[in-house]
VMD Tcl script that builds the backbone (N, CA, C; Angstrom):
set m [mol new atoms 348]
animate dup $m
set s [atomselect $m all]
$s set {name element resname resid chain x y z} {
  {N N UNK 1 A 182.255 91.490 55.803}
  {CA C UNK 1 A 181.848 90.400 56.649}
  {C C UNK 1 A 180.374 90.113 56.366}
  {N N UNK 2 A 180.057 89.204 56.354}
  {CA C UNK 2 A 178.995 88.765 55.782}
  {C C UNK 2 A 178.216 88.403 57.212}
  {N N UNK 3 A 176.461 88.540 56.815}
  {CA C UNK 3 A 175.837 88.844 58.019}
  {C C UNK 3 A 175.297 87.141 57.726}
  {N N UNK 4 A 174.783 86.600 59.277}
  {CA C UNK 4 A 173.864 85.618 59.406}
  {C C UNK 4 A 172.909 85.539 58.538}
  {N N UNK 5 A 172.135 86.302 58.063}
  {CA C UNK 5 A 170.752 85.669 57.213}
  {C C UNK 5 A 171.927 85.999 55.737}
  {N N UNK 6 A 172.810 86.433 55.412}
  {CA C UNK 6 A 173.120 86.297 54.183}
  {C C UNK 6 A 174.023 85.162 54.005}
  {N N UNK 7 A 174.405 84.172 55.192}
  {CA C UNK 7 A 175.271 83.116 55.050}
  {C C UNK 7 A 174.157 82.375 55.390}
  {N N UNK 8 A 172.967 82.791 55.787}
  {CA C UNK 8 A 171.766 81.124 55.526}
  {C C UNK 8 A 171.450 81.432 54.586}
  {N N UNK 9 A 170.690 82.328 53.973}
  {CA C UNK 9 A 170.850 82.542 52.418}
  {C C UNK 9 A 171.474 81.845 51.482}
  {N N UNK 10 A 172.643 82.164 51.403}
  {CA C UNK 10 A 173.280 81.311 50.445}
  {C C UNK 10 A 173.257 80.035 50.733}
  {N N UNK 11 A 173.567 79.383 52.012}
  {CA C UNK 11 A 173.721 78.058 52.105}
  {C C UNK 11 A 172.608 77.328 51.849}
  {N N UNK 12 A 170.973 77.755 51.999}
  {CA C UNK 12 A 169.814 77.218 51.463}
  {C C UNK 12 A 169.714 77.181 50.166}
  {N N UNK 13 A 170.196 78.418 49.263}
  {CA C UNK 13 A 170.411 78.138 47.302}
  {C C UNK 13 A 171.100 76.900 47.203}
  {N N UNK 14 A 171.958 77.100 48.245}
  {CA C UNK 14 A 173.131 75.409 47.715}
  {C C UNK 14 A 172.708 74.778 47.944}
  {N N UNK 15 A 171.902 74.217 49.311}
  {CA C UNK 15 A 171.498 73.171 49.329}
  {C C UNK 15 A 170.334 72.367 48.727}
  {N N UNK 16 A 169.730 73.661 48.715}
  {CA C UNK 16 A 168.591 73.276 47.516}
  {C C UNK 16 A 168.731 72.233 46.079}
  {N N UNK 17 A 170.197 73.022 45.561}
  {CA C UNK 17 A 170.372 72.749 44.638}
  {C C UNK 17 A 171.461 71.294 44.371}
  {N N UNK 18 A 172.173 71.721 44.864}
  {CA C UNK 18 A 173.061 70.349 45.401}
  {C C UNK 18 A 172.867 69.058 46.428}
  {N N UNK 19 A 171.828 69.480 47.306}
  {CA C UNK 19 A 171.115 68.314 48.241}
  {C C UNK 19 A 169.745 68.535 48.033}
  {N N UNK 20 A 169.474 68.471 47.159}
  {CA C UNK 20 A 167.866 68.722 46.710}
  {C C UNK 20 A 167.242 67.924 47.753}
  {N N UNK 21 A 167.021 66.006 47.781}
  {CA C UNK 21 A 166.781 65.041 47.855}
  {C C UNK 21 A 166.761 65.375 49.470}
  {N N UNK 22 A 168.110 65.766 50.085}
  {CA C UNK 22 A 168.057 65.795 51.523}
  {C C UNK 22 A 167.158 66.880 52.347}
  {N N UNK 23 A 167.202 67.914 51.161}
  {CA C UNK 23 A 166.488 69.396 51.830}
  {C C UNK 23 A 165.192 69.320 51.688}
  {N N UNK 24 A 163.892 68.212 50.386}
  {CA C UNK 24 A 163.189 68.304 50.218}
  {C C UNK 24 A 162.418 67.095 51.541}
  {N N UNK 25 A 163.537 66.077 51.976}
  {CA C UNK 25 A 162.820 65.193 53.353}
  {C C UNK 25 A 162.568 65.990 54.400}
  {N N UNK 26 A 162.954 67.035 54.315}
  {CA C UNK 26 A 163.071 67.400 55.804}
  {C C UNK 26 A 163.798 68.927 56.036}
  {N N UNK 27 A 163.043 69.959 55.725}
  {CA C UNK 27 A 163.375 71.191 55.434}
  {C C UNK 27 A 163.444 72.081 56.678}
  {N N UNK 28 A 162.248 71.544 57.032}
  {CA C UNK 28 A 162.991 72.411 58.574}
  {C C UNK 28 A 163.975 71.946 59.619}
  {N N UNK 29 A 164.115 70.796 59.532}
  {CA C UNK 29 A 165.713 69.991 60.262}
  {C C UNK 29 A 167.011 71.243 59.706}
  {N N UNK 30 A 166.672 70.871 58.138}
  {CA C UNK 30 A 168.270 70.955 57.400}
  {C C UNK 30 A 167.888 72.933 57.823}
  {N N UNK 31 A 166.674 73.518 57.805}
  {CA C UNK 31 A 167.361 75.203 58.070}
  {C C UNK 31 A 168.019 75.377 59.715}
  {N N UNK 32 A 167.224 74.925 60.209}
  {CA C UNK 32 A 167.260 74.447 61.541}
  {C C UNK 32 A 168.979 74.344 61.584}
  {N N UNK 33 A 169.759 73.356 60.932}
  {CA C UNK 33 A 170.797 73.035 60.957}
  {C C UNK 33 A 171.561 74.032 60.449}
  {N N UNK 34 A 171.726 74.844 59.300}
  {CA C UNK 34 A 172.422 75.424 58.700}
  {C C UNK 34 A 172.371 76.939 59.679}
  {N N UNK 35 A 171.324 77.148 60.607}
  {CA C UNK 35 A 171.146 78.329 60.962}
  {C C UNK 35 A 172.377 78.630 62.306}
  {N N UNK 36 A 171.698 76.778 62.696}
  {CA C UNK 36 A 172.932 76.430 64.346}
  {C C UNK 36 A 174.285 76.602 63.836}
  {N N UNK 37 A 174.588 76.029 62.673}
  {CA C UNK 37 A 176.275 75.799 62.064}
  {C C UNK 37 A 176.480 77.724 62.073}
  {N N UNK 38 A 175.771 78.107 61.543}
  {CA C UNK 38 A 176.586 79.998 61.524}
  {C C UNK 38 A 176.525 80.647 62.677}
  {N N UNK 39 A 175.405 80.328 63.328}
  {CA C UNK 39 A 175.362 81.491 64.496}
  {C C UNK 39 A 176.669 80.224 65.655}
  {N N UNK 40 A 176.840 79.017 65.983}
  {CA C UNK 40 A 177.896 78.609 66.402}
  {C C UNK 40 A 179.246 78.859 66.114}
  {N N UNK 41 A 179.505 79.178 64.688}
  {CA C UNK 41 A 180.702 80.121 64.285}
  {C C UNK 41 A 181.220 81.186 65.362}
  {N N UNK 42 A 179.744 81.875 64.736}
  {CA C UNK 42 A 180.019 83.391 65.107}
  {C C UNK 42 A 179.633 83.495 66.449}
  {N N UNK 43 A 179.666 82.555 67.572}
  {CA C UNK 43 A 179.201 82.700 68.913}
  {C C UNK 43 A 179.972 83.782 69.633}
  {N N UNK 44 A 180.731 83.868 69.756}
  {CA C UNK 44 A 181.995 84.858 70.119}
  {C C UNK 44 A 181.937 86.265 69.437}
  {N N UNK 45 A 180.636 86.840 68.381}
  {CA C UNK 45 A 180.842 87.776 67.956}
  {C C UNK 45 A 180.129 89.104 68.886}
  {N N UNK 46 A 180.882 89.991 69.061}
  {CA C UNK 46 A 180.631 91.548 69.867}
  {C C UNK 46 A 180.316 90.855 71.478}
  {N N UNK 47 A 180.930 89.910 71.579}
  {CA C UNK 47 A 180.733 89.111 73.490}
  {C C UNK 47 A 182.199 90.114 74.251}
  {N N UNK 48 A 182.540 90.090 75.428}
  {CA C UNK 48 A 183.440 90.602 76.219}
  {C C UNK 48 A 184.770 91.310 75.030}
  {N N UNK 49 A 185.724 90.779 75.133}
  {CA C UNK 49 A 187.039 90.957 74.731}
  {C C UNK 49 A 186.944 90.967 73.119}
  {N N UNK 50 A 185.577 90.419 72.512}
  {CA C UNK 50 A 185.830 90.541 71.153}
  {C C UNK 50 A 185.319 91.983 70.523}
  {N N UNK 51 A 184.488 92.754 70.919}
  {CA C UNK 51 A 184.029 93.911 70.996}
  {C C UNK 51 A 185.149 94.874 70.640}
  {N N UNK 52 A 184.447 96.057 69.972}
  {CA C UNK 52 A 184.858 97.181 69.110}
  {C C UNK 52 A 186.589 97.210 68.335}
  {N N UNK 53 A 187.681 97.546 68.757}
  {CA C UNK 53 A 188.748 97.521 67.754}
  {C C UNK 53 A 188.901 95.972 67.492}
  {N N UNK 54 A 188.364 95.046 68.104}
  {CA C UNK 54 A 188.970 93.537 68.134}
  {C C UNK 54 A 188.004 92.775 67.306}
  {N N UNK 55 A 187.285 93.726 66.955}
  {CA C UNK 55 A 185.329 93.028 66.179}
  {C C UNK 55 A 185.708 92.025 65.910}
  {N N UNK 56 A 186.513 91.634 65.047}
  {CA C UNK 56 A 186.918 90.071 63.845}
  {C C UNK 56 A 187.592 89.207 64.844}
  {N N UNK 57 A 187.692 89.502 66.239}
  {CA C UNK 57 A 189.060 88.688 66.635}
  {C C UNK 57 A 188.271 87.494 66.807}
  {N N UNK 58 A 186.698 87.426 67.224}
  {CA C UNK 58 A 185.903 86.375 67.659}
  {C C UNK 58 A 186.292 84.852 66.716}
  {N N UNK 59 A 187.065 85.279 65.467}
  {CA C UNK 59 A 186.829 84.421 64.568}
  {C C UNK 59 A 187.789 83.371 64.730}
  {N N UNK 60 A 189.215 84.122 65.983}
  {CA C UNK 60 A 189.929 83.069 66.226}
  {C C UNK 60 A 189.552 81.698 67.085}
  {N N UNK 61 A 188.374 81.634 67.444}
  {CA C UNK 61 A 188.055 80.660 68.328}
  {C C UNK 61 A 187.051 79.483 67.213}
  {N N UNK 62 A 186.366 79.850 66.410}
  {CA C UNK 62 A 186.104 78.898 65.514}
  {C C UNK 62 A 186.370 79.271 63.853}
  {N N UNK 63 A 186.921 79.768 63.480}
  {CA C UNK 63 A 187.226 80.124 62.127}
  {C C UNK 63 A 188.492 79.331 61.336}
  {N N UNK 64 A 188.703 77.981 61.550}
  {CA C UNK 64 A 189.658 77.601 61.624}
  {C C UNK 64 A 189.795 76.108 60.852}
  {N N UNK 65 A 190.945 75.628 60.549}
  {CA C UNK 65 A 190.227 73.885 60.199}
  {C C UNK 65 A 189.819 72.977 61.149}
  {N N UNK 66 A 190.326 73.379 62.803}
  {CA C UNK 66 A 190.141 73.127 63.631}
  {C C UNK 66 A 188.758 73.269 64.151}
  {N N UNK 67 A 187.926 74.181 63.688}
  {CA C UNK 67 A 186.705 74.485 64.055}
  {C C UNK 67 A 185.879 73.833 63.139}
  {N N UNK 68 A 186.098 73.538 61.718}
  {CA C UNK 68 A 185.106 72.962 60.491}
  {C C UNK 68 A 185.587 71.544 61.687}
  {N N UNK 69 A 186.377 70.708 61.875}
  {CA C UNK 69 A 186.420 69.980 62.880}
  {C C UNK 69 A 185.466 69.367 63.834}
  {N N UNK 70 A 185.784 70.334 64.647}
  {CA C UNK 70 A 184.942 70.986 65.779}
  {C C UNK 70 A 183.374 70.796 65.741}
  {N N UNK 71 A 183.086 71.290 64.693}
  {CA C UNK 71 A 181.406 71.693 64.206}
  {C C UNK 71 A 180.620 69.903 63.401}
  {N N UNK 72 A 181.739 69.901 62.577}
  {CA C UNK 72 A 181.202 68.059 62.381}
  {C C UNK 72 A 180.991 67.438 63.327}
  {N N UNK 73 A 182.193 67.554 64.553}
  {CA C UNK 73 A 181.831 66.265 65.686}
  {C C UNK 73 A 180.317 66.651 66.292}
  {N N UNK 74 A 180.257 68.172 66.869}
  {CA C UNK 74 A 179.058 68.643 67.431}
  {C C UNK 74 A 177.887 68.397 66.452}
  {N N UNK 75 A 177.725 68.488 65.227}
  {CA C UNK 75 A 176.298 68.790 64.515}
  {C C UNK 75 A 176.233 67.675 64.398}
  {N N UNK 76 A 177.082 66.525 63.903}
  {CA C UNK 76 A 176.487 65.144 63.236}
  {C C UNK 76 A 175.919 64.461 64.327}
  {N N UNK 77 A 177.006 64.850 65.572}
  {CA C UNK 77 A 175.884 64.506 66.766}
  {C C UNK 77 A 174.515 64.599 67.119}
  {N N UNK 78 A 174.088 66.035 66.805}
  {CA C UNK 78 A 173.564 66.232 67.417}
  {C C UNK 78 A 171.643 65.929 65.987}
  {N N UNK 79 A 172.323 66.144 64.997}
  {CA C UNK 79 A 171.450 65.872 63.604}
  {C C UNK 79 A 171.663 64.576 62.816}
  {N N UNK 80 A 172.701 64.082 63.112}
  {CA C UNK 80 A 173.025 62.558 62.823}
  {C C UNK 80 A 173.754 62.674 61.531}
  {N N UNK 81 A 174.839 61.814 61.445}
  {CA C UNK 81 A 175.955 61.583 60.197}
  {C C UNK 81 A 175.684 61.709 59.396}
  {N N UNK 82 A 174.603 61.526 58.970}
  {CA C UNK 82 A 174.197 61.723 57.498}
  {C C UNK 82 A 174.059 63.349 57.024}
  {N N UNK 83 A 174.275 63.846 57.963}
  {CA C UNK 83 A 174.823 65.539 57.619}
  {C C UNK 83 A 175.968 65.780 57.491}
  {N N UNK 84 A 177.201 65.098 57.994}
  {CA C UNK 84 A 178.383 65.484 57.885}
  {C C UNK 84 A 179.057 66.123 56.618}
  {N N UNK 85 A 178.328 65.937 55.597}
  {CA C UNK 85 A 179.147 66.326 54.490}
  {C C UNK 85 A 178.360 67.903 54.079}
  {N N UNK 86 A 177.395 68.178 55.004}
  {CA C UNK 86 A 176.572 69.361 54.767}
  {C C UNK 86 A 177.148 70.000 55.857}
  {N N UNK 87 A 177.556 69.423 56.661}
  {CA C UNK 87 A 178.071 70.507 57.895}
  {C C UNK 87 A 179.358 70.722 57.752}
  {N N UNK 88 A 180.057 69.664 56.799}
  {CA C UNK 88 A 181.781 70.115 56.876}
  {C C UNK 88 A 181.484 71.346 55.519}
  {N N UNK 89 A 180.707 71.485 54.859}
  {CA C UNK 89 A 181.147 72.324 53.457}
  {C C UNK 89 A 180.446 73.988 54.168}
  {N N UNK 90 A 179.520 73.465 55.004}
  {CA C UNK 90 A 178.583 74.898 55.299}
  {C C UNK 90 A 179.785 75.437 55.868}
  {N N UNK 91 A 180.618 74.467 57.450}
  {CA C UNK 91 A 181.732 75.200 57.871}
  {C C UNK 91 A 182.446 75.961 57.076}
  {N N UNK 92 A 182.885 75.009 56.245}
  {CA C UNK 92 A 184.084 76.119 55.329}
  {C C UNK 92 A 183.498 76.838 54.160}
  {N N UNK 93 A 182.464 76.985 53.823}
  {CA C UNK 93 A 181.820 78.078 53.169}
  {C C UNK 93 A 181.953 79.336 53.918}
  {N N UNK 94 A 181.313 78.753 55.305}
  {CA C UNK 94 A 181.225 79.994 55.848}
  {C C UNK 94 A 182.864 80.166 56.521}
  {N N UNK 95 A 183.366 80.008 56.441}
  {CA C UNK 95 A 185.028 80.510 57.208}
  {C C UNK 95 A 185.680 81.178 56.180}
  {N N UNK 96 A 185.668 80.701 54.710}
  {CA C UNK 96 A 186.393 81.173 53.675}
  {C C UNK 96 A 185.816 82.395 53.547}
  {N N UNK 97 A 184.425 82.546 53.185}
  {CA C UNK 97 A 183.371 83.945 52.975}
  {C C UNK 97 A 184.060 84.986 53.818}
  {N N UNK 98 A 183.983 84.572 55.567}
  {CA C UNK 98 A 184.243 86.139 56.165}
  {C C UNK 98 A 186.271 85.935 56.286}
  {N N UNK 99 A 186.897 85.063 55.494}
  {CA C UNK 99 A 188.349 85.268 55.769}
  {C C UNK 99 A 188.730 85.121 53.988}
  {N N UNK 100 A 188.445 84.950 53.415}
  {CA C UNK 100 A 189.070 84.302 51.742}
  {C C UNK 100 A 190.103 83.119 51.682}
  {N N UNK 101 A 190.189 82.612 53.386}
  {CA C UNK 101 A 191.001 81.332 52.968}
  {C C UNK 101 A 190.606 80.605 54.538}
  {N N UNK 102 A 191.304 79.161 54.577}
  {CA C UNK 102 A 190.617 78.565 55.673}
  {C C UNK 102 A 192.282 78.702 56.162}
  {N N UNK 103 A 192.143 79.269 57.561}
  {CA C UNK 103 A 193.927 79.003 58.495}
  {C C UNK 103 A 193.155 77.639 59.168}
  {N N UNK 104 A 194.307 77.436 59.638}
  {CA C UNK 104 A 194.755 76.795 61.117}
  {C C UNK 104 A 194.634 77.433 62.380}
  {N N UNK 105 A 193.932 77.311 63.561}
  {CA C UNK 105 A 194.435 77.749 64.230}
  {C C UNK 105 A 195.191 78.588 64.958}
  {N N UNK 106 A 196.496 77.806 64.568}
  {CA C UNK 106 A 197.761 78.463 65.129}
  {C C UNK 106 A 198.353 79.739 64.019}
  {N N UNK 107 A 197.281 79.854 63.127}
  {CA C UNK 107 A 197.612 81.335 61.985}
  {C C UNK 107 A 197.498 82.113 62.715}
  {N N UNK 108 A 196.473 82.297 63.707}
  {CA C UNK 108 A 196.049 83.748 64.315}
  {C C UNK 108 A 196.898 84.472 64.782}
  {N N UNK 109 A 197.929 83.887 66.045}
  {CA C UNK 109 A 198.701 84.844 65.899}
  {C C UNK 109 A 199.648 85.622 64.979}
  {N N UNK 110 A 199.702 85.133 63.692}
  {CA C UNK 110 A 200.370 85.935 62.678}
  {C C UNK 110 A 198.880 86.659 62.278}
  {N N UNK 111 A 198.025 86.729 62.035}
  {CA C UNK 111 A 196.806 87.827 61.618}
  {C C UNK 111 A 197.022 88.618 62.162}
  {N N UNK 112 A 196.931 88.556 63.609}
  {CA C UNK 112 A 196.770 89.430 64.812}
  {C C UNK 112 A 197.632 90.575 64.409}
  {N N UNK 113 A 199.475 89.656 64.308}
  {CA C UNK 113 A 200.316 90.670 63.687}
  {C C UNK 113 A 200.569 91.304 62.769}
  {N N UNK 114 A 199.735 91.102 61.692}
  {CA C UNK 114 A 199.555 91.501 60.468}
  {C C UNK 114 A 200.798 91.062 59.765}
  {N N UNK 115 A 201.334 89.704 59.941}
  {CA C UNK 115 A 201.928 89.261 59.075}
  {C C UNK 115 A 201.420 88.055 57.954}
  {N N UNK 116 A 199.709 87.911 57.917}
  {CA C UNK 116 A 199.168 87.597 56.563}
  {C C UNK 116 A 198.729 88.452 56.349}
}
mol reanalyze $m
mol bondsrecalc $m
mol representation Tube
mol addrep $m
């Protein structure tokens, strides 16, 4: 599972490199942004019910396509549309990283059961 500063990490190499133009207007917006998109992921991580044998379960509440979703409507709001295509890829960068594939939703309860 990959930690917060190593999923802003990477997502600042990328953006650097692939949104040069956007990251060089305005650099502390876009870390600013990329920092809210992971730790909003992982909001649910070691909170009540997600804690010790259940550590990963936090991930069913935004880890999802439903959540890359989720996170566009909230960030473009809140940083304006012209991020959307930085906030839908950071989402699923970061969902694929701590899972190796993006579910649905409604996968979890087969995780849970260990039938993926």
């Amino acid at each position: 599972m990959a930690s917060l500063k190593e999923h802003f990490l990477e997502s600042i190499t990328y953006i650097k490199k692939k949104n040069t133009e956007i990251y060089n207007q305005d650099k502390e917006l876009v870390e600013e942004l990329i920092c809210s998109i992971h730790k909003w992921l992982d909001a649910f991580e070691g909170k009540g019910e997600y804690t010790g044998r259940f550590c990963i379960r936090h991930r069913q509440e935004r880890h999802h396509i439903q959540g890359i979703a989720e996170a566009v409507k909230i960030f473009s709001e809140d940083y304006g549309k012209g991020f959307k295509e930085i906030i839908e890829h950071e989402a699923r960068r970061h969902i694929y990283r701590d899972m190796k594939f993006i579910p649905e939703k409604r996968d979890y309860r087969n995780i849970w059961c260990g039938r993926m």
